[in-house]
C-alpha positions in Angstrom: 20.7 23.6 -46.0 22.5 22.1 -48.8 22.0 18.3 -49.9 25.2 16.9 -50.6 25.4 15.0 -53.8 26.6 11.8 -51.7 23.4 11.9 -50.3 20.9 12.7 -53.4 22.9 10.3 -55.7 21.0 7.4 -53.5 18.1 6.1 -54.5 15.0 8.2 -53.4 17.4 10.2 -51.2 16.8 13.4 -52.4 12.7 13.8 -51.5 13.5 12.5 -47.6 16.5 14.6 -47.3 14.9 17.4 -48.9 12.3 17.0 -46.0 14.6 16.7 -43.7 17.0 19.7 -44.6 13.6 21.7 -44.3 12.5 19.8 -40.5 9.3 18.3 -42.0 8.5 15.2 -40.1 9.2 12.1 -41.3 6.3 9.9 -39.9 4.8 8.5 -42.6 6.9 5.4 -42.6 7.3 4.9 -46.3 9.4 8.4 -46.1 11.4 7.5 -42.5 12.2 4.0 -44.0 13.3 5.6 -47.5 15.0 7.8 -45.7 16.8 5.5 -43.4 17.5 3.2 -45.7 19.6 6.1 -47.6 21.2 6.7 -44.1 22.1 2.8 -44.3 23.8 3.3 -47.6 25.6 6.4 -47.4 27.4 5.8 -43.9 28.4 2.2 -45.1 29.5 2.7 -49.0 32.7 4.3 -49.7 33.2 7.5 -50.6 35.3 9.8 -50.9 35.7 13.6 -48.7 33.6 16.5 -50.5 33.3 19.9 -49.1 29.8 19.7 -47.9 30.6 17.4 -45.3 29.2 19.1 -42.6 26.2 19.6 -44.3 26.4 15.4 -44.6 27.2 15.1 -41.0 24.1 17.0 -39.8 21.5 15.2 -42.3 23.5 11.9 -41.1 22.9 13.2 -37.6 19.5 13.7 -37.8 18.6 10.9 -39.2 20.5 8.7 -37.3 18.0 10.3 -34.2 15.3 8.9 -36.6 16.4 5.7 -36.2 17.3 5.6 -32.8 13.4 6.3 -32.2 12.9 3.8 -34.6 14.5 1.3 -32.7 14.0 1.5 -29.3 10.2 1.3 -30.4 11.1 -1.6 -32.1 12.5 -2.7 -28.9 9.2 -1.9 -26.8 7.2 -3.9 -28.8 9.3 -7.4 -27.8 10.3 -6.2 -24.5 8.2 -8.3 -22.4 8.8 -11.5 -24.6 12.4 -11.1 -24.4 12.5 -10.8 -20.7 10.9 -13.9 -20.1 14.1 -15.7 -21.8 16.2 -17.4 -19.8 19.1 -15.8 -18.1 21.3 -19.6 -18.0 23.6 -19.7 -20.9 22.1 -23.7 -21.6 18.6 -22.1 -20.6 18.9 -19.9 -23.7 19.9 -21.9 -25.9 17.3 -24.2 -26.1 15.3 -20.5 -26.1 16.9 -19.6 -28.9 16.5 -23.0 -30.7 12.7 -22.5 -30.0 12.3 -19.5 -32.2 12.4 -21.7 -35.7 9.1 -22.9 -34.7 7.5 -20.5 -32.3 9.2 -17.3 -33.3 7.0 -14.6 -34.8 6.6 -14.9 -38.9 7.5 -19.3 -39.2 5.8 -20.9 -41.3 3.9 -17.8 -42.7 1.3 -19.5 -45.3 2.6 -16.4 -47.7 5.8 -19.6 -48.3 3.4 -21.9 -49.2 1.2 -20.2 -51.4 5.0 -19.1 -53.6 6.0 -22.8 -53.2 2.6 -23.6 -55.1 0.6 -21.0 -56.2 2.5 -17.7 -57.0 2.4 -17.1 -61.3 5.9 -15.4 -62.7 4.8 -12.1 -62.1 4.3 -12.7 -58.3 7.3 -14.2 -58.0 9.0 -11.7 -59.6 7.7 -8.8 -57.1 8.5 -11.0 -54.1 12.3 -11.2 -55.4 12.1 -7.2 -56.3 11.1 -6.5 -52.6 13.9 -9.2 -51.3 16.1 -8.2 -53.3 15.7 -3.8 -52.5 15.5 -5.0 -48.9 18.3 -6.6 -48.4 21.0 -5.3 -46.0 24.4 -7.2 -46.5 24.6 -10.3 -44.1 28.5 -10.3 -44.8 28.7 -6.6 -43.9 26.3 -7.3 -40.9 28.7 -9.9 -39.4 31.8 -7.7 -40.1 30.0 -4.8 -38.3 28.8 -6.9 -35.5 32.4 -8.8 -34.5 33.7 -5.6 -33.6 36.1 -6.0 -30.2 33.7 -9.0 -29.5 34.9 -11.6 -26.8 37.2 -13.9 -28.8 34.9 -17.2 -28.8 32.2 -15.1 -30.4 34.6 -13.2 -32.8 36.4 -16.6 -34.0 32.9 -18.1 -35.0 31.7 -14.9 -36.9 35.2 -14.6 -38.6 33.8 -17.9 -39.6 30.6 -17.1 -40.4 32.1 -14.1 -42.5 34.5 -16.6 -44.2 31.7 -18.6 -45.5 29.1 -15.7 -46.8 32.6 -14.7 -48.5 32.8 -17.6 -50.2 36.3 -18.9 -48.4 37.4 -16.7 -50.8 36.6 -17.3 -53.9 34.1 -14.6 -55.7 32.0 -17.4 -57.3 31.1 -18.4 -53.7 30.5 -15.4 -52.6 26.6 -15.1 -50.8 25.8 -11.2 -51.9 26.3 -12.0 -55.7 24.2 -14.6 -55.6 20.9 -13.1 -55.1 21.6 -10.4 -58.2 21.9 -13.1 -59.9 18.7 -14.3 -59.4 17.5 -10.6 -59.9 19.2 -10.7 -63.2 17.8 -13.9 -63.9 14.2 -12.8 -63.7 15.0 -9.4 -65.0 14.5 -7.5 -61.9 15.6 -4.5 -61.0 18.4 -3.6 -58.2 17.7 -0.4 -57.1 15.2 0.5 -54.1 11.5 2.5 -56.1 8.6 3.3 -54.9 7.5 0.5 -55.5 9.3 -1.1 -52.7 6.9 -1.6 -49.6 8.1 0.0 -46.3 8.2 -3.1 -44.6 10.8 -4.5 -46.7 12.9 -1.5 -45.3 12.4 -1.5 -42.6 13.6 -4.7 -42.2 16.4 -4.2 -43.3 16.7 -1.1 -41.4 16.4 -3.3 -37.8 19.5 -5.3 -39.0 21.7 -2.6 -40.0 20.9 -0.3 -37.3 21.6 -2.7 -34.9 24.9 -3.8 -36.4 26.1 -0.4 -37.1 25.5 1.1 -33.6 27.7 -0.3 -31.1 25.0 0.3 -28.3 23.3 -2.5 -29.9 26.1 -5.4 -30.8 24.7 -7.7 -28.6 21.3 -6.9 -30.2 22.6 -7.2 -33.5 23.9 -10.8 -32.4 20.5 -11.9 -31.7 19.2 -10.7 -35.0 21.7 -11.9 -37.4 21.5 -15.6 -35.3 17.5 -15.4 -35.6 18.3 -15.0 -39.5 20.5 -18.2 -39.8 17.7 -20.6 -37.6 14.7 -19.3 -39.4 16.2 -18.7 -43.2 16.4 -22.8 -44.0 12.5 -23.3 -43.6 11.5 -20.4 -45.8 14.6 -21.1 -48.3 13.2 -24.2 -49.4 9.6 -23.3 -49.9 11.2 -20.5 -52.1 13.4 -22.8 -53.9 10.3 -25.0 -54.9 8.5 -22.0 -56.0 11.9 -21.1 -58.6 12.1 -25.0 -59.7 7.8 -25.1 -60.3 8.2 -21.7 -62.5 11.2 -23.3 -64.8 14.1 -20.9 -62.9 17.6 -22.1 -63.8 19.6 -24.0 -60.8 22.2 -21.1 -61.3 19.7 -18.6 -61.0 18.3 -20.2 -57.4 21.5 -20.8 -55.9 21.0 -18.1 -53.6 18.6 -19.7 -51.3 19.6 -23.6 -52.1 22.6 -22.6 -50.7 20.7 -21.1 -47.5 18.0 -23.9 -47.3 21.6 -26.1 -46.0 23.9 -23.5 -44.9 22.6 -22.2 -42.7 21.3 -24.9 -40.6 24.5 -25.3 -39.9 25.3 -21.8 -39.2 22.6 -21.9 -36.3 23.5 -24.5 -34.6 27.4 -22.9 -34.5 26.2 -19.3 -33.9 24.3 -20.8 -30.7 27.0 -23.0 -28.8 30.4 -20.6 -30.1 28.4 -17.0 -30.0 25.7 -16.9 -28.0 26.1 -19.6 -25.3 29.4 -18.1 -24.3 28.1 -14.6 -24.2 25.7 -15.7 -21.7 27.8 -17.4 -19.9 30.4 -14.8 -19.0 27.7 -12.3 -18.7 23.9 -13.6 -18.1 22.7 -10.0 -18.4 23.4 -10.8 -22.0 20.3 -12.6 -22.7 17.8 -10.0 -22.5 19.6 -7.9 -25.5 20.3 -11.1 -27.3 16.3 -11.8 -27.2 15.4 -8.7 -27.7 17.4 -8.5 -31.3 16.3 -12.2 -32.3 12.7 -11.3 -31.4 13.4 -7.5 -33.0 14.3 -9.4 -36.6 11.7 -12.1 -36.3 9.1 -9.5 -35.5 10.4 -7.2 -38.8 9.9 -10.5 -40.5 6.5 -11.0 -39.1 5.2 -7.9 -40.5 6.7 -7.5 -43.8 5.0 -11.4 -44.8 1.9 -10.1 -43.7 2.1 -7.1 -46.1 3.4 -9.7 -48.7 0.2 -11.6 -48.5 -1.9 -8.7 -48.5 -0.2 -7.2 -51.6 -0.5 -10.9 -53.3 -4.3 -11.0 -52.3 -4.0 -13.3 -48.9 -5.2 -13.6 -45.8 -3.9 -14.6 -43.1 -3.6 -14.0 -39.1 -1.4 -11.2 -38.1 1.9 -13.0 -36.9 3.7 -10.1 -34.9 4.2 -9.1 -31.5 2.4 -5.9 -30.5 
């Protein structure tokens, strides 16, 4: 088989869908997460039509059986948290609210060791990892409101309004964190020197938000990121001010150290606690994705730490 350019013009596409056109496996999770990662980016960026597309469609095809595995053993591994969530829409809630403290990955010691400790250098590979990792909340919430009951859908239409800046560009969320890449000279583009983890979190949001099977998943995910963000935004933050970064340059997660507090509390009584209440079978998939993202979370600090030379207990749900 054929790669088509679309595909080998992404970064590091061309080794995992060389593999792929040839049915090696893909378990060594660097190469699935590189690979699904390319997925990620070729089925969401514009393009135009090229007369390989059938050869696209069956390397899209496979690997979007890749992730499917991927995620349902993501799944597995919070399943029986999740279903001890309460099934009551005010029940779940306060659940949900829960998770900034008890949730898998807060108050990893890997935030306090950048607020104080972490030299230039270390900072600068934390924001490279962020930075390669990093899958498009904006896009997320676009992907997510799809046909969603209209409560939910006016309060991420809302949601989507603010990470777009209410329209003007120099508001605009995405920018804002190459900006800080710029700032501290730091490249875009996902290398091998980006660990898996990092993927793969970003992997768990946009699979969820791009399959339709998993909206209400994705719901829970993309909420877990706006009550959990704040705490870990501001430990960052210090870390930027303590190693001389510009205000500009840190805007990024200033902005989501106050935001998004906010954006929690909204995305739980105009998203979530209406979901449940039309349809309580709605909280186990709404756990499941919050517990799916906090768990991602979980596991890439821990690699974090080990990468910068800490220890620390293993935060994740097995």
């Amino acid at each position: 088989m054929t790669i088509p350019s679309s595909f080998r013009s992404l970064t590091r596409a061309q080794p995992a869908a060389s593999a792929l056109a040839r049915q090696e496996p893909l378990d060594d999770s660097s190469a699935l997460h590189h690979a699904l990662t390319m997925l990620n980016r070729s089925r969401l960026t514009p393009a135009m039509p090229t007369g390989n597309w059938e050869d696209e469609a069956r390397i899209a095809a496979e690997l979007a059986l890749r992730e499917g595995r991927f995620l349902e053993a993501e799944r597995a591994k919070v399943a029986a948290y999740a279903a001890k969530a309460p099934h009551d829409a005010p029940g779940l809630g306060a659940w949900f609210d829960g998770l900034k403290d008890l949730g898998p990955g807060q108050f990893d010691p890997l935030f306090d060791f950048l607020a104080t400790e972490a030299t230039y250098d270390q900072m600068r590979w934390f924001v490279r990892q962020e930075v390669a990792g990093e899958a498009g909340f904006d896009d997320l919430v676009a992907l997510t409101q799809l046909r969603m009951p209209e409560q939910a859908k006016l309060e991420l239409a809302r949601n989507y309004w603010d990470e777009m800046g209410r329209g003007k560009s120099v508001g605009m969320h995405g920018p804002m964190l190459a900006k800080l890449a710029d700032a501290m000279n730091v490249e875009h583009e996902v290398g091998d020197d980006i660990v898996w983890e990092s993927l793969a979190l970003g992997n768990v949001l946009a699979g969820l938000a791009y399959n339709r099977r998993y909206a209400f998943h994705s719901v829970g995910a993309l909420g877990a990121v706006e009550l959990t963000a704040p705490t870990r935004a501001v430990r960052v933050v210090e870390a930027l001010d303590r190693l001389g970064l510009h205000k500009d340059a840190s805007h990024y997660f200033r902005l989501h150290a106050t935001v998004d507090i906010a954006h929690a509390r909204t995305w739980r009584d105009e998203v979530l606690i209406p979901l449940v209440s039309a349809r309580p079978e709605l909280a186990v998939p709404i756990a499941e994705g919050a517990l799916m993202r906090l768990n991602a979370g979980a596991r890439t600090f821990d690699r974090y730490r080990r990468e910068l030379g800490l220890c620390a207990p293993d935060a994740q749900i097995h």
